[in-house]
KOLZAFI-932090 format. One record per residue (C-alpha): residue number from 1; residue in one letter; z, y, x. Coordinates in steps of 0.1 Angstrom, whole numbers. Last residue first. Layout:
KOLZAFI-932090
LOGU;NUM;A;Z;Y;X;
...
end
This chain:
KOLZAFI-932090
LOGU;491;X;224;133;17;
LOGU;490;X;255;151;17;
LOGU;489;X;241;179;39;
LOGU;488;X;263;168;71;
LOGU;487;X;267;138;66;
LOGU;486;X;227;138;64;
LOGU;485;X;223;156;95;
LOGU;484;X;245;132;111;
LOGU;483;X;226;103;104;
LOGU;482;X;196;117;114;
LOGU;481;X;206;122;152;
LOGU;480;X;226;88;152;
LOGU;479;X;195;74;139;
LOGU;478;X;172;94;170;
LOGU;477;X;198;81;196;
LOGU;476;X;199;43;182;
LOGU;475;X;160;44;187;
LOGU;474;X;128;41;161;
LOGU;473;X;103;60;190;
LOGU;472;X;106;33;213;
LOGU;471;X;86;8;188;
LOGU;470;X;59;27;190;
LOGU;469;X;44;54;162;
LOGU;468;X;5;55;153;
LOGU;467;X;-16;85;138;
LOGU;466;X;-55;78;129;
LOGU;465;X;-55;87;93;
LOGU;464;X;-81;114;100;
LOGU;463;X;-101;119;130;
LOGU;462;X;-132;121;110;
LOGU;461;X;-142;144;77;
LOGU;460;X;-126;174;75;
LOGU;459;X;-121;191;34;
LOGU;458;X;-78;181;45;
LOGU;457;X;-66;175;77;
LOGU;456;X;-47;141;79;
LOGU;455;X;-19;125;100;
LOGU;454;X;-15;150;126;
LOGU;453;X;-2;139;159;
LOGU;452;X;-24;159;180;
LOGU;451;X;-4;189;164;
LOGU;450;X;26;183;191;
LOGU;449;X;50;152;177;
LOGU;448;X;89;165;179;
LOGU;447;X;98;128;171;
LOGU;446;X;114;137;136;
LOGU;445;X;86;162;129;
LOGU;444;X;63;132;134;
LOGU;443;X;87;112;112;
LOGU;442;X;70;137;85;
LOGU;441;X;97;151;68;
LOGU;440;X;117;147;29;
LOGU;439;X;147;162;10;
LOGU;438;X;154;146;-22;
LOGU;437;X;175;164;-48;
LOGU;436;X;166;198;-37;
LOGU;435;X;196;217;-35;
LOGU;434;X;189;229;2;
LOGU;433;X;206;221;29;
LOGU;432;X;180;192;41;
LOGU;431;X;151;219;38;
LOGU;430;X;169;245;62;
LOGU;429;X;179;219;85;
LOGU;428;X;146;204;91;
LOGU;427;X;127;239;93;
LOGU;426;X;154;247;120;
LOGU;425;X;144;215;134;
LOGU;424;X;113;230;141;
LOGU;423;X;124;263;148;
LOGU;422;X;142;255;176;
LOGU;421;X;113;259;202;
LOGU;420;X;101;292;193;
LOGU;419;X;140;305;203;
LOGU;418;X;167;326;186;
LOGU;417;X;168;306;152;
LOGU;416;X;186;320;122;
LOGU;415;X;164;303;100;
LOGU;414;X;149;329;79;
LOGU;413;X;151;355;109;
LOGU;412;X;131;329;130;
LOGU;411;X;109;323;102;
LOGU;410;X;98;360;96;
LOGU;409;X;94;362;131;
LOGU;408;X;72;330;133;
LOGU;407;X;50;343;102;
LOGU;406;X;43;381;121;
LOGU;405;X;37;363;154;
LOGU;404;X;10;344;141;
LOGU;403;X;15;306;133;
LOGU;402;X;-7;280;153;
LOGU;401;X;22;264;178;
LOGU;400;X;49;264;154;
LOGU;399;X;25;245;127;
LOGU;398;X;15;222;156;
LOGU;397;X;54;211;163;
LOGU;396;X;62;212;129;
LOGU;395;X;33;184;122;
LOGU;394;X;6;201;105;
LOGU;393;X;0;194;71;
LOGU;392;X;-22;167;47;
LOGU;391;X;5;142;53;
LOGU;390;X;27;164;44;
LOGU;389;X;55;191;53;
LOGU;388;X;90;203;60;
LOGU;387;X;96;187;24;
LOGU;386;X;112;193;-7;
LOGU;385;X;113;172;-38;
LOGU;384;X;125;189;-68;
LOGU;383;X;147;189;-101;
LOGU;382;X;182;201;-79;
LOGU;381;X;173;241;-98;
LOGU;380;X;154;269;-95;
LOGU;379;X;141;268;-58;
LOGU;378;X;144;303;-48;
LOGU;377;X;171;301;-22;
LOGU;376;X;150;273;-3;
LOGU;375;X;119;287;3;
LOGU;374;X;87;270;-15;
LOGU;373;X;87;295;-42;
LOGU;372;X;79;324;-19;
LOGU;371;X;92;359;-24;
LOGU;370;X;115;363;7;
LOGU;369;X;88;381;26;
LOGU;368;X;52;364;13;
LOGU;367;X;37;343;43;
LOGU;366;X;70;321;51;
LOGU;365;X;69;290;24;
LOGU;364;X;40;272;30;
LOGU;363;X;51;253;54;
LOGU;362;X;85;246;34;
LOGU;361;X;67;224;12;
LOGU;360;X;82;220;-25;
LOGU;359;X;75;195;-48;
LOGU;358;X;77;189;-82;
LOGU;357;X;101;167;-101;
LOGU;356;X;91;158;-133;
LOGU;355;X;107;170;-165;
LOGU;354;X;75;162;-185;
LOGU;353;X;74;192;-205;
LOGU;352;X;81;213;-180;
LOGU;351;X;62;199;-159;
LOGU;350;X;34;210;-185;
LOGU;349;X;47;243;-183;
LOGU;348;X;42;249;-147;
LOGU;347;X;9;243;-154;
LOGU;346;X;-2;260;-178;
LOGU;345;X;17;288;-159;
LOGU;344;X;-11;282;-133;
LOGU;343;X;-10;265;-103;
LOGU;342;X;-36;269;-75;
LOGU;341;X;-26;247;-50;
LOGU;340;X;4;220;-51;
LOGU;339;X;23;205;-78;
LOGU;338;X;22;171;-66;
LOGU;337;X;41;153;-93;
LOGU;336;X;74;131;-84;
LOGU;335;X;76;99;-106;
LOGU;334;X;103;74;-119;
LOGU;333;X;98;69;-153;
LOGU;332;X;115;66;-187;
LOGU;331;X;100;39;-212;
LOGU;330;X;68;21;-206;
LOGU;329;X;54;29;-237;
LOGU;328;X;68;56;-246;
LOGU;327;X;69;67;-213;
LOGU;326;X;30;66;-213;
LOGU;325;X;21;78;-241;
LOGU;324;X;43;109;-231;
LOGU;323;X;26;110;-194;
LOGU;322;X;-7;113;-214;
LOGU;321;X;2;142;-240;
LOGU;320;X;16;162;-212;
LOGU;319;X;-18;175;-201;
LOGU;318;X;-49;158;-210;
LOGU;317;X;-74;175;-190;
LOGU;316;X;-91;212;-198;
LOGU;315;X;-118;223;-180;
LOGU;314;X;-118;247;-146;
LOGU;313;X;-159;255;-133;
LOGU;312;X;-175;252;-101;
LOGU;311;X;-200;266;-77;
LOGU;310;X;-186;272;-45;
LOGU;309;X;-177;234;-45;
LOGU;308;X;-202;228;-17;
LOGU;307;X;-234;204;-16;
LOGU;306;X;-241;204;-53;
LOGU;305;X;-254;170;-64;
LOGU;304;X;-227;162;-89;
LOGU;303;X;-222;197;-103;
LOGU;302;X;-183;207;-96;
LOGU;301;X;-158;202;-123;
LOGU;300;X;-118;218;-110;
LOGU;299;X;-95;202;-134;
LOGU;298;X;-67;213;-163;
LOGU;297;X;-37;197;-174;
LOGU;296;X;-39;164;-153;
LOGU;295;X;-57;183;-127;
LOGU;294;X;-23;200;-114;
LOGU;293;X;-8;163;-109;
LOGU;292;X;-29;165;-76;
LOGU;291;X;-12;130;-63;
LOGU;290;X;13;111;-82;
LOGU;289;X;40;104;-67;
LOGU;288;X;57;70;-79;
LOGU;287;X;90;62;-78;
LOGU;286;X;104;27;-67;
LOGU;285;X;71;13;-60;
LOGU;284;X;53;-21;-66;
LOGU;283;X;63;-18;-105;
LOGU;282;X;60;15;-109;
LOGU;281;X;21;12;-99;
LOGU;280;X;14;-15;-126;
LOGU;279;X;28;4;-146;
LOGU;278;X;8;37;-141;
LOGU;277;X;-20;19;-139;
LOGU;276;X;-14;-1;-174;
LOGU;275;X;-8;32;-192;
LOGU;274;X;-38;50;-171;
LOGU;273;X;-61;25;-188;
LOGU;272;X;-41;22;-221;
LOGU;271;X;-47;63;-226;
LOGU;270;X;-42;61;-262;
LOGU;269;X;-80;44;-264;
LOGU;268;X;-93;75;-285;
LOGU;267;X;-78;92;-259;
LOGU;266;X;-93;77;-230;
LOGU;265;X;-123;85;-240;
LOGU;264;X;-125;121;-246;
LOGU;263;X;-107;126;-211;
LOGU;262;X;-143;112;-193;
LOGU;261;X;-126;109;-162;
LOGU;260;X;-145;128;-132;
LOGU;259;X;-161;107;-106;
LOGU;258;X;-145;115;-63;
LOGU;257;X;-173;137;-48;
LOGU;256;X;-140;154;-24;
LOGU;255;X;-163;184;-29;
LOGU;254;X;-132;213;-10;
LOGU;253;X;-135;247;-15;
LOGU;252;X;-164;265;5;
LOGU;251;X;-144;290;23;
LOGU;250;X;-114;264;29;
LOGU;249;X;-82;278;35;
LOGU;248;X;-80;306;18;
LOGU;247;X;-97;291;-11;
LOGU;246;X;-127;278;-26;
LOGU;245;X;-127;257;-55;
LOGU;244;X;-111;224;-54;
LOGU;243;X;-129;191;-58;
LOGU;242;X;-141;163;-83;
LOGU;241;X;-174;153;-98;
LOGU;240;X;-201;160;-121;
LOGU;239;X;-223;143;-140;
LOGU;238;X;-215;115;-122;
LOGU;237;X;-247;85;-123;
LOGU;236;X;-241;55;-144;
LOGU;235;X;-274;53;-151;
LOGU;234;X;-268;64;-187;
LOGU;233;X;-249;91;-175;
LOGU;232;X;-211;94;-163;
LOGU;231;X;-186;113;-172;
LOGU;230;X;-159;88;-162;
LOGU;229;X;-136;57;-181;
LOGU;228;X;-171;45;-199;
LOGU;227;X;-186;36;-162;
LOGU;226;X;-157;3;-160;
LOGU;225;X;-176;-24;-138;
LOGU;224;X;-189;-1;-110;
LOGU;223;X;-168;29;-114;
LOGU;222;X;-136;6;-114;
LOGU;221;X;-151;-20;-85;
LOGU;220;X;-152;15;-66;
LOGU;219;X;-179;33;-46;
LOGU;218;X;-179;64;-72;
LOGU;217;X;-141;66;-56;
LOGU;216;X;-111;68;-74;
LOGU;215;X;-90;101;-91;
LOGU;214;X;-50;110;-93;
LOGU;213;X;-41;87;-64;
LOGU;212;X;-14;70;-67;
LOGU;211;X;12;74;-38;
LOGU;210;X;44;52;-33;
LOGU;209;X;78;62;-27;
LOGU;208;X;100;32;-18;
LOGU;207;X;137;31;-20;
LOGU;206;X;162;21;10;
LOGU;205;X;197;10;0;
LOGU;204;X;192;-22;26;
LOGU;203;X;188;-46;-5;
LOGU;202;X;162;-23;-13;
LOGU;201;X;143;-23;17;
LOGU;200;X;142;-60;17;
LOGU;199;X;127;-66;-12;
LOGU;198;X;101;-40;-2;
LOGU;197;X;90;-61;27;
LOGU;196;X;92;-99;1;
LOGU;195;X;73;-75;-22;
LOGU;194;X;46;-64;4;
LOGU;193;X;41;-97;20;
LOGU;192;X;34;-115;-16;
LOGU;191;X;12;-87;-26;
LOGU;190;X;-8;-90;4;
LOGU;189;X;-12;-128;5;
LOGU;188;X;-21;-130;-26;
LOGU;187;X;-48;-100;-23;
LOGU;186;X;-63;-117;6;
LOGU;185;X;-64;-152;-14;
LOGU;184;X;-80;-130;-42;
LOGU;183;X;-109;-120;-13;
LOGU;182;X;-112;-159;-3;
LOGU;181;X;-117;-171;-37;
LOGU;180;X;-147;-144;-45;
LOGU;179;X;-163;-156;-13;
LOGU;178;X;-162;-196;-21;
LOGU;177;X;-173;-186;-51;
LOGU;176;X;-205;-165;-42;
LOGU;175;X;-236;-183;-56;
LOGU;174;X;-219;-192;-87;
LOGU;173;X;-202;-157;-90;
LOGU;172;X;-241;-142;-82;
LOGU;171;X;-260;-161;-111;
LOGU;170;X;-235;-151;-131;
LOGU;169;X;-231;-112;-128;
LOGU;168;X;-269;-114;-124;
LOGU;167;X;-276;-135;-158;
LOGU;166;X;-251;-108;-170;
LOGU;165;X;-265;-80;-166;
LOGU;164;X;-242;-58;-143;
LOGU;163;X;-260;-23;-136;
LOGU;162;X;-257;-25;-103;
LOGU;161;X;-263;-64;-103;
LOGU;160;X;-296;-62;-124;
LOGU;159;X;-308;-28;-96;
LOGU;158;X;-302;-45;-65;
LOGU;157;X;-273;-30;-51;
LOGU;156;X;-273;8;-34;
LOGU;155;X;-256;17;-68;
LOGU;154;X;-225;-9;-56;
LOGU;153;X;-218;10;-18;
LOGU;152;X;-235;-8;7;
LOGU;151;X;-212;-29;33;
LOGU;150;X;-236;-50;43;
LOGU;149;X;-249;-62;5;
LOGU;148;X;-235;-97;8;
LOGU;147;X;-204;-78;20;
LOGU;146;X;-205;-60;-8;
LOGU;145;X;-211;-87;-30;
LOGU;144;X;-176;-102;-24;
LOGU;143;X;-162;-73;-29;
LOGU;142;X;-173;-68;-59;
LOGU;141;X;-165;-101;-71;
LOGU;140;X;-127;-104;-58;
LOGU;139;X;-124;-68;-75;
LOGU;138;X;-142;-81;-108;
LOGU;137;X;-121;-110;-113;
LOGU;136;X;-83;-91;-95;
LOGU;135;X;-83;-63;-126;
LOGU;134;X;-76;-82;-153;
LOGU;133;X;-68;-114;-140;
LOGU;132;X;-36;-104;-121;
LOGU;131;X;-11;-124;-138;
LOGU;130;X;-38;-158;-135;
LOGU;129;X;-43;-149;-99;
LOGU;128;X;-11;-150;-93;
LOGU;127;X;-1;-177;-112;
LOGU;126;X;-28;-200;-94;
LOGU;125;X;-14;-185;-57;
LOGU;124;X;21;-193;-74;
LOGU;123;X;9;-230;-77;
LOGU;122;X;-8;-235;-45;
LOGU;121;X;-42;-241;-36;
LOGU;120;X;-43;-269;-8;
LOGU;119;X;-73;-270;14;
LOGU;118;X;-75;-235;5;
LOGU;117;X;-50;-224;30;
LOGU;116;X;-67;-235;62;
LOGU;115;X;-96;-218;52;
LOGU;114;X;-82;-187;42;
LOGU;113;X;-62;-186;74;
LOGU;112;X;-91;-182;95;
LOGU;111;X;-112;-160;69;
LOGU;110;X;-81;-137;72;
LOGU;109;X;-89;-136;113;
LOGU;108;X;-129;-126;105;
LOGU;107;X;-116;-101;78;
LOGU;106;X;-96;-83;107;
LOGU;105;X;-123;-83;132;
LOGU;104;X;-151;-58;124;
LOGU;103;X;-124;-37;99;
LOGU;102;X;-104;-33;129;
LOGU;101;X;-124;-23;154;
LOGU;100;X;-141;2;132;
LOGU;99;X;-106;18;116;
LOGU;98;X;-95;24;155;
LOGU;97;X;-60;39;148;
LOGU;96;X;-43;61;173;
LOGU;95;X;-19;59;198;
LOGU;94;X;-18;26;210;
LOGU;93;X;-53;29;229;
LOGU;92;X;-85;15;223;
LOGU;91;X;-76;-7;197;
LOGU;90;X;-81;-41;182;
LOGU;89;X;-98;-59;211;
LOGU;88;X;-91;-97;203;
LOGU;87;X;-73;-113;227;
LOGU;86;X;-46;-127;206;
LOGU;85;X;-59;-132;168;
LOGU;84;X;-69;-166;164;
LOGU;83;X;-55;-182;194;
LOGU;82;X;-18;-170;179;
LOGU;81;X;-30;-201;158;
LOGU;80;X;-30;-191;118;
LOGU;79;X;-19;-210;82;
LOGU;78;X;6;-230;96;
LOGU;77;X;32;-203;75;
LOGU;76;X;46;-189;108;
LOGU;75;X;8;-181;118;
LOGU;74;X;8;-160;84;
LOGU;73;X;37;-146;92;
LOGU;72;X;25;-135;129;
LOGU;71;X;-8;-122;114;
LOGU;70;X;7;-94;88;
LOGU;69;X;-15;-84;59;
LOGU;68;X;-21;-43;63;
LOGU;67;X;-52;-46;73;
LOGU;66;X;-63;-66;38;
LOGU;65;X;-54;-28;17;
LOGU;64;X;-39;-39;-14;
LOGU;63;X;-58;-42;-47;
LOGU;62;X;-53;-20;-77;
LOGU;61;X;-69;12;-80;
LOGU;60;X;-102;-2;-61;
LOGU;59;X;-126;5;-33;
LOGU;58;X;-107;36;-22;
LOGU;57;X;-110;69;-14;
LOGU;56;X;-75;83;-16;
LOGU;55;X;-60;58;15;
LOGU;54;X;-88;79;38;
LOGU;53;X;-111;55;58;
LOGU;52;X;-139;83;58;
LOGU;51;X;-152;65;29;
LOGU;50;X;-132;32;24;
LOGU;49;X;-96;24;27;
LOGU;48;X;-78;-9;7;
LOGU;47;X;-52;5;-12;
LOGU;46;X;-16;8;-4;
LOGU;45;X;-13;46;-11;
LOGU;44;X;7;67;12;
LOGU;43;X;43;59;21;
LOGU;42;X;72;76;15;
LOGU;41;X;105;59;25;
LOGU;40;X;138;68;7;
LOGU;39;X;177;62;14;
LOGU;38;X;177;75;53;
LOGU;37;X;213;71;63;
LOGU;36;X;202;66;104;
LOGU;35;X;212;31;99;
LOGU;34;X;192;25;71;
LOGU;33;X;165;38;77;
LOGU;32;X;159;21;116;
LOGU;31;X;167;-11;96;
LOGU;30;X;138;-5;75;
LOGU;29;X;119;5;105;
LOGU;28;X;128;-27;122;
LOGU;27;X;113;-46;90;
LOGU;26;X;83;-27;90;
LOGU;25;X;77;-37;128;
LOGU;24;X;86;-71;122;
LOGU;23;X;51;-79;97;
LOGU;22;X;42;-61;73;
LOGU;21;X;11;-44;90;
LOGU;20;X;7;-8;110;
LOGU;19;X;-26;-9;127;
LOGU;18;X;-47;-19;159;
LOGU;17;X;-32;-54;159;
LOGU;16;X;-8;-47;185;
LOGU;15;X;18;-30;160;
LOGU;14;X;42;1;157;
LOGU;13;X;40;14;122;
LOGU;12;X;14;43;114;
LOGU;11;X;-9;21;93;
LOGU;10;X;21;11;64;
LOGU;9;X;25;49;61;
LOGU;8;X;54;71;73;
LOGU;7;X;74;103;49;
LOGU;6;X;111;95;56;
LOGU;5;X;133;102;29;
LOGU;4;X;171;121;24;
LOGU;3;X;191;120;-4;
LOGU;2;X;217;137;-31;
LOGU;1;X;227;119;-60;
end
């Protein structure tokens, strides 16, 4: 079956709480889908942000990011006063997302209804923390000593706590329960918001696409409390750590710093770490994309220490013989894998293997003549995803506005477009005619946003993850707009 998807993250919905939450907003976009014929929503990962407040450098694989909790439904529940969050300064402007303002008050709100709530501890709260034992203990207790530690990442802790003795582990859960509580109430509350939203989506016919990260932060509850997963010292120290080497578009490659997995390891446990993660994951999504599936066969190993990725070497990773364990397992799966960069017929035939879909980004698609994989009349066959672009491109709009001559006449021919200005939805078109079995844009493309808009630009720190939509933007106009391109393309 043929469809159409809409590539927005939780942050980036209207709001007055300085980010996208779970509240009305996500509902209305839901409905926005649905009437305009849209049968997917992308989102990028739920996780709580950290470093550079990216959704892929996160303080754990599992939990759910607090900003995202909704204030209105919680005041509905008794458990907040409008008081409590009105008047607050939350943003500077609607436009964009102030990550400081709203980490400094968001937690102090929560804290609100935490204490309200624990007066009675419910039943499914006790279930749910019960069902979520095995990772929810040692995130509830990491974070709990962050914040006892101002925000300081876990090897910045005193030294018995770092390392987790376990006169310090409990000593600090006496000293901290009240703390420990009130982070596994957040993660309650989240979870419960986030299936009653995606509930709701799919009795509307709209799937979710969620994003899982391929690697995790050194600053994670996983690297603090789990050091034999990565290539890690003695010290728990990386021996080396994660990037891309250099490239056109980065001169220096890209250190993201992320811990390498120790690959030796998780075979001799059958993978059972990346088994329960990829369940888990499934189980909150529809389909699952999982990000920089290239470094599943083989990854890029930078120095830990080195300041640039110049310097670098490709090992081998698991390849197939983890997704296997895992469908038998799990049986069969629903995941796209991000095929993008350098990819080698290794590879190409490890998707092979797994029958994923891979991707396919039309941005890329106009620097090589007719040649180019991502162009439409070369896709192979129906078993892809494509897309105008992602989070980590330009918006069309910006794209347009930055391509040389050469590229734009190359894509006006392509597209059959007289004007700069119709190329765009030109791009649209062209990816939701072709045979991919999910075609996918940015709503920025959708809203003709210029390249101020963009959600993320990869190897730069700041400015990132900022975008924001209003509640104007999801009109009957713009539906009826979609809609018909999906008649029109079967989707």
């Amino acid at each position: 079956m043929r469809k159409s998807g809409i590539l927005l993250h939780i942050s980036s919905l209207p709001s007055a709480y300085g980010i996208g939450k779970f509240g009305k907003s996500a509902y209305d976009f839901v409905d926005f889908l649905a009437s305009a014929g849209v049968k997917c929503w992308q989102i990028l990962p739920l996780s709580p942000t950290s470093y550079g407040d990216s959704p892929y450098q996160s303080f754990s694989v599992y939990a759910g990011n607090p900003y995202f909790i909704d204030f209105e439904m919680l005041k509905h529940e008794g458990l907040l006063k409008r008081s409590d969050y009105e008047g607050v300064k939350w943003q500077d402007n609607g436009s964009s997302v102030n990550y400081s303002l709203v980490y400094q008050n968001c937690y102090k709100v929560l804290r609100v209804a935490y204490k309200k709530y624990r007066k009675e501890l419910s039943d499914r709260y006790i279930k749910f923390t019960e069902e979520n034992a095995s990772w929810l203990n040692d995130y509830a207790l990491f974070m709990a000593l962050k914040f006892k530690f101002d925000g300081k990442p876990w090897y910045q802790w005193d030294e018995a706590l770092a390392k987790r003795d376990k006169a310090a582990l409990e000593k600090a859960e006496a000293e901290l329960k009240k703390d420990i509580e009130f982070f596994k109430f957040i993660q309650y509350k989240f979870f419960k918001q986030w299936r009653n939203l995606k509930k709701y989506a799919n009795d509307n016919g709209v799937e979710i696409i969620g994003d899982m990260p391929i690697y995790v932060s050194y600053d994670s509850v996983e690297a603090w409390s789990c050091p034999e997963l990565f290539q890690f010292d003695k010290n728990k120290k990386p021996s080396a750590v994660a990037g891309c080497p250099p490239d056109d578009y980065a001169k220096t490659g890209q250190l993201w710093g992320n811990p390498l997995y120790d690959w030796e390891y998780h075979k001799k446990t059958s993978y059972k770490w990346w088994i329960d993660r990829i369940k888990f994951s499934s189980e909150i999504y529809d389909t699952v994309r999982i990000d920089h599936f290239r470094g599943f066969e083989s990854y890029y190993s930078i120095p830990y220490g080195n300041k640039t990725a110049e310097k670098g070497e490709w090992k081998k990773g698991p390849g197939a013989e983890l997704f296997e364990a895992a469908e038998k397992e799990l049986g069969k799966l629903s995941i796209i894998a991000e095929d993008l960069g350098f990819i080698t017929e290794d590879v190409h035939e490890m998707l092979r293997k797994v029958g994923y879909p891979g991707m396919k980004v039309l941005q890329f698609a106009f620097y090589d003549g007719g040649k180019s994989e991502h162009l439409p009349h070369n896709f192979e066959n129906s078993n892809c995803f494509a897309y105008t672009g992602t989070h980590d491109n330009e918006t069309l709009r910006g794209w347009v506005a930055g391509a040389s001559k050469e590229t734009l006449k190359f894509c006006r021919d392509y597209l059959n477009v007289v004007k700069k200005k119709e190329i765009p939805w030109g791009m649209i078109r062209a990816v939701w005619g072709s045979v991919a079995q999910v075609a996918v844009a940015q709503m920025q493309d959708f809203l003709e946003s210029d390249a101020a808009a963009r959600m993320n630009t990869p190897s730069v720190l700041g400015n990132n993850w900022q975008f924001r939509t209003k509640a104007e933007d999801f009109n009957e106009k713009l539906a009826k707009k979609i809609l018909k391109l999906n008649k029109m393309y079967n989707r």
